[in-house]
C-alpha positions in Angstrom: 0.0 0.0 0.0 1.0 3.8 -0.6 1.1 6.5 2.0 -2.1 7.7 2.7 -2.3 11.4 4.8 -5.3 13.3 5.3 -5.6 17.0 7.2 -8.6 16.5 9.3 -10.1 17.6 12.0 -11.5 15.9 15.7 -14.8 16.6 14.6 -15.4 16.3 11.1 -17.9 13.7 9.8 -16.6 13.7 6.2 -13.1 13.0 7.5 -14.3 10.4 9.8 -16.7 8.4 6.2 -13.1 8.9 4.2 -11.2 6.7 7.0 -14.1 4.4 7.1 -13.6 3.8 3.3 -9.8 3.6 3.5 -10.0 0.5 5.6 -12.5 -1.1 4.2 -10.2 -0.7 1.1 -7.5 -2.1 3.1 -5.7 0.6 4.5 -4.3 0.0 7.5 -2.0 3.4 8.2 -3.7 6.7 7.9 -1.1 10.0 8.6 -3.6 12.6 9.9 -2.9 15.4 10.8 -4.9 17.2 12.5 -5.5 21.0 11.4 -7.8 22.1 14.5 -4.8 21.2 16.5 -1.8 22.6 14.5 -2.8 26.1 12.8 0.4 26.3 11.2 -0.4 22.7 9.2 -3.3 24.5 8.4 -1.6 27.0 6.9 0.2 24.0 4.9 -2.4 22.4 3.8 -4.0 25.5 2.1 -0.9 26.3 0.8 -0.2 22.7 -0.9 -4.0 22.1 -2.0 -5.9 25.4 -2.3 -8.4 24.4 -0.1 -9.6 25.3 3.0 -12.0 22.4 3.9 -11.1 19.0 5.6 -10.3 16.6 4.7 -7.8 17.0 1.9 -6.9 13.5 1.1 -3.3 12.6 -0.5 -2.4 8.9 -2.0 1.1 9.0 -2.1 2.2 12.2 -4.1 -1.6 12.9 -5.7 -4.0 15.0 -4.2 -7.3 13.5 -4.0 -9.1 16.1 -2.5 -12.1 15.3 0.0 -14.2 12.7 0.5 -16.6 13.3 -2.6 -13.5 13.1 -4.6 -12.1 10.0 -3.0 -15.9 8.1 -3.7 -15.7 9.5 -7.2 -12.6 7.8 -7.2 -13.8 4.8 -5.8 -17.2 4.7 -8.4 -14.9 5.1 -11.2 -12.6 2.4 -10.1 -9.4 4.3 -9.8 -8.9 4.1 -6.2 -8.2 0.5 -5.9 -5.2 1.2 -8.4 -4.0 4.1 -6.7 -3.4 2.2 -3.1 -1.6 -0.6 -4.4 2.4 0.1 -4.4 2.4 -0.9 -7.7 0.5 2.0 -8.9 2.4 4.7 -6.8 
């Protein structure tokens, strides 16, 4: 599997139906990091994705986006792909 980070927050609903995806894909390590905690990774994360909503959602290197764009990903069946090594 690749690396998997998402900026999230404690209370975030979204954040917490794009984990629940990612392991039931299989995904046993999430890197979260938590925005409402560290306002400087906020900072980061607007800075690297343009957005200012959680979660933002990286495989590896690509930028997913949030959890609509990760189930797109998922109906399209591209995500699978993306979280094997293989594919990174």
């Amino acid at each position: 599997m690749v690396e998997v980070t998402m900026y999230a927050t404690a209370m975030c609903p979204y954040c917490n139906y794009a984990e629940r995806l990612l392991r039931a894909k299989g995904v046993a390590e999430i890197s979260k990091v938590r925005v409402d905690l560290e306002p400087a990774r906020r900072a980061e994360m607007v800075g690297k994705t343009g957005k200012r909503t959680v979660p933002q959602i990286y495989i590896g290197e690509f930028h997913v986006g949030g959890y609509e764009d990760l189930v797109a990903l998922d109906r399209a069946g591209k995500l699978d792909p993306m979280l094997t090594a293989d594919a990174a």
